[in-house]
C-alpha positions in Angstrom: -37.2 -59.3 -16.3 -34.5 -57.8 -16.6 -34.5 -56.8 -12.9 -34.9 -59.5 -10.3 -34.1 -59.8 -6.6 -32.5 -63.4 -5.3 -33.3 -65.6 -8.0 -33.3 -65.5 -11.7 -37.2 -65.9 -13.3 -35.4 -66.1 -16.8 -33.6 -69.6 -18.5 -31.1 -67.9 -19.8 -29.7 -66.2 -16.9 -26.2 -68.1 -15.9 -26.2 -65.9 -12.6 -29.4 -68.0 -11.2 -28.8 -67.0 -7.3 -27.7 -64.4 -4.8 -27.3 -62.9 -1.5 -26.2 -60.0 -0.3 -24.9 -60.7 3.3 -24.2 -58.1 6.0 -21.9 -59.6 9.4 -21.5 -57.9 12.6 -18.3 -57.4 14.0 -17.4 -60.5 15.9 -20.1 -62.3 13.9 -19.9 -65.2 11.1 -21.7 -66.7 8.4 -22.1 -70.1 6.7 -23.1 -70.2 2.9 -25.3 -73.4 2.8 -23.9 -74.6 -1.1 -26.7 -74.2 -3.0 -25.1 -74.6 -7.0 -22.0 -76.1 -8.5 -20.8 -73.4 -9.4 -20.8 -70.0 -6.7 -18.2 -67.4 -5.7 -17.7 -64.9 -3.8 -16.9 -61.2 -3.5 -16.0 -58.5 0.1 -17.7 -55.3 -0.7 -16.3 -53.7 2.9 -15.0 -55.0 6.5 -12.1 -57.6 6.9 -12.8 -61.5 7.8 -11.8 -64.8 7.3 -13.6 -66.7 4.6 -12.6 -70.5 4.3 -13.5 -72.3 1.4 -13.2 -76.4 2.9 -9.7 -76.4 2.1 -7.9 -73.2 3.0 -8.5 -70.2 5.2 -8.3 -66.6 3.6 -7.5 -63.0 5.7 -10.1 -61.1 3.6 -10.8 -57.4 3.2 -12.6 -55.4 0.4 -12.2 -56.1 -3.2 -11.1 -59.6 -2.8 -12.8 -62.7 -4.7 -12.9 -66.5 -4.2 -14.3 -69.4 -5.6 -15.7 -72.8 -5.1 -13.8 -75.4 -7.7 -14.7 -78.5 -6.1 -18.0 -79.9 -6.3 -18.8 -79.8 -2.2 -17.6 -77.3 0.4 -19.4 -73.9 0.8 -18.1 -70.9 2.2 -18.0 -70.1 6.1 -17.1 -66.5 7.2 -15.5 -66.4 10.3 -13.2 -64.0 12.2 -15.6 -61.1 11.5 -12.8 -58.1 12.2 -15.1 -55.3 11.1 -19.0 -54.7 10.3 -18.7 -57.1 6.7 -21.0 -56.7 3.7 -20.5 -59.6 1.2 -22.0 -60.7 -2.1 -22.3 -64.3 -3.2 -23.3 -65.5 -6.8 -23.9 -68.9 -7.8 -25.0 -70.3 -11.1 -23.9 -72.3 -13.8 -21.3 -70.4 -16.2 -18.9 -71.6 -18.3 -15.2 -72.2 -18.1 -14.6 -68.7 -19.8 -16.0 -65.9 -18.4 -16.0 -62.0 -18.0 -14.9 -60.1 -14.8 -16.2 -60.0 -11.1 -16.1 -57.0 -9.1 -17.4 -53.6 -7.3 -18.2 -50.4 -9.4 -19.2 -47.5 -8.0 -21.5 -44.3 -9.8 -21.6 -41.4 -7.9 -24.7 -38.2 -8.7 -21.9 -36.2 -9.7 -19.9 -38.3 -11.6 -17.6 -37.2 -14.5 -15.9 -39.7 -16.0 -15.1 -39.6 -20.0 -18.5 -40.5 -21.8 -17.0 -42.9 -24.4 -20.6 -44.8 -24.8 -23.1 -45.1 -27.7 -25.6 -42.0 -28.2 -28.7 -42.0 -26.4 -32.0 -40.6 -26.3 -33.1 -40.1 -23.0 -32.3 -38.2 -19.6 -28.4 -38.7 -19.2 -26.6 -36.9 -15.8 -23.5 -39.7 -15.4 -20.5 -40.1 -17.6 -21.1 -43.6 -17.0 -20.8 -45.5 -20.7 -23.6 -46.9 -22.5 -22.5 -49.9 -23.9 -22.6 -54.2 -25.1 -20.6 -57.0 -24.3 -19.9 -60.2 -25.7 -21.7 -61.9 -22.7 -24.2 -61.4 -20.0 -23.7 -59.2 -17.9 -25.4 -58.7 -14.1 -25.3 -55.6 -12.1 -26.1 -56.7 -8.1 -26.9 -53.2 -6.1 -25.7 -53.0 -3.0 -26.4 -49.3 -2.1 -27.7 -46.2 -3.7 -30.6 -45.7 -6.3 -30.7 -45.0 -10.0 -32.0 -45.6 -13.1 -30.8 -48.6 -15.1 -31.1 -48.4 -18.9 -31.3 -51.8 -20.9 -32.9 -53.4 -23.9 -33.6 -49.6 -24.3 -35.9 -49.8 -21.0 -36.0 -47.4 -17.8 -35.8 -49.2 -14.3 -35.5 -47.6 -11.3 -33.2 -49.7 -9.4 -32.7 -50.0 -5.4 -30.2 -51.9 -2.8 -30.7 -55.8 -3.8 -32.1 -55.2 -7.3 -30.0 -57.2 -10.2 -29.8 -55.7 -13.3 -29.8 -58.5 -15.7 -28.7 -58.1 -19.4 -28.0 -60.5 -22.0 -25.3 -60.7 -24.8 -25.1 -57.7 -26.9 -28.1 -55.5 -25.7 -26.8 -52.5 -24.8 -27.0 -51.1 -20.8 -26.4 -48.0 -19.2 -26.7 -46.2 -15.3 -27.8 -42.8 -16.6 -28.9 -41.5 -13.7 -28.3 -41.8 -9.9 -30.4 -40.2 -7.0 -28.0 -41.5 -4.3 -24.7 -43.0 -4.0 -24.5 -46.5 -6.0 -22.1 -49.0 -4.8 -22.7 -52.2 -7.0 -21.2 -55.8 -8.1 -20.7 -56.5 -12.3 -20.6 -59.9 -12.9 -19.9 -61.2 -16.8 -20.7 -64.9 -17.5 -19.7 -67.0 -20.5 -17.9 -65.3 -23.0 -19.6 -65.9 -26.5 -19.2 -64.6 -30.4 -16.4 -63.2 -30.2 -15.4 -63.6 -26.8 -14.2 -59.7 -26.9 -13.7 -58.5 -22.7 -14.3 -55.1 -21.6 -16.9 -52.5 -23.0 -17.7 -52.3 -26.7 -19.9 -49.4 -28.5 -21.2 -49.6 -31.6 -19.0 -46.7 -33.1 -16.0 -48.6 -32.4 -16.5 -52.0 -32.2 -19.2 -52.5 -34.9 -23.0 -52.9 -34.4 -24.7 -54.9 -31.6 -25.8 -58.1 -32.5 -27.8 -59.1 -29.4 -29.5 -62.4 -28.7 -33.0 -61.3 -28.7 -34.3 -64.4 -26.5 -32.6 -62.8 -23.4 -35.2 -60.5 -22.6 
């Protein structure tokens, strides 16, 4: 691993599905439920998305969940061509965050991340957490840095990396518009980015590899 497409090849991985789902205007979609756990993100266009027990006016940006153990998710109402990412899986209570990042070829944001030794063109932060974490692309190409490896990565790649290894997007050759998902908090159960010269050395779990 740490890059896989659809389903996970790895135990460890708590994110062991996805799809990456593109509607038509005027179209819909039904999510056959595939694990107990699954939710579900817009990346762009504006829809309804019911979850079994209430209907949701739905644009980009916005997230739901299934908390019940049956129902799936039907898209319907398509107002506007729709691209939507679904994750399913089996996480804990406590998790991370759920949502789109974007890295553009010219970005320059503040570089507050680790050193690192090879090519580096983003300000985009090299950095742990205190839980998994999963990168879904859904456009653009790059190159993914984690466990100190280089993969290039393309539109319905998931970057996969466990608790404590540190990850970075050095480089990107076009446009990347992308879904973070962070499972069960562990250790510490600190949120957000941490970097060794602030937070204190990685201690990653060297089985999620």
């Amino acid at each position: 691993m740490p890059v896989f497409r659809s389903e996970a090849t790895n135990d460890w991985c708590q994110l062991e599905h996805f799809d990456v789902i593109n509607i038509a205007i005027g179209g819909n979609h039904v999510f056959d439920r595939v694990f107990s756990k699954e939710k579900l993100i817009v990346i762009e266009g504006r829809c309804i998305v019911d979850t079994g027990y209430r209907k949701n006016n739905a644009s980009a940006g916005d997230k739901f969940t299934l908390d019940t153990p049956d129902g799936n998710f039907h898209v319907d109402e398509v107002l506007s061509d729709t691209v939507l990412v679904r994750v399913c899986g089996s996480w804990g209570e406590e998790i991370g965050g759920f949502g789109i990042f974007e890295v553009g070829d010219g970005d320059r944001r503040q570089d507050r991340g680790d050193l690192v030794d090879y090519p580096k063109e983003t300000g985009f932060d090299n950095h742990y957490h205190d839980f998994d974490e999963y990168w879904i692309i859904v456009k653009g190409r790059g190159k993914a840095v984690t466990e100190g490896i280089s993969y290039d990565i393309l539109p319905g790649d998931c970057v996969a990396t466990g608790m404590g290894h540190h990850h970075d997007l050095p480089q990107v050759f076009e446009f990347i518009q992308a879904v973070y998902f962070e499972t069960t908090l562990e250790g510490q159960k600190r949120l957000g980015h941490l970097y060794g010269h602030t937070d204190g050395p990685a201690k990653p779990k060297l089985e999620r590899v």
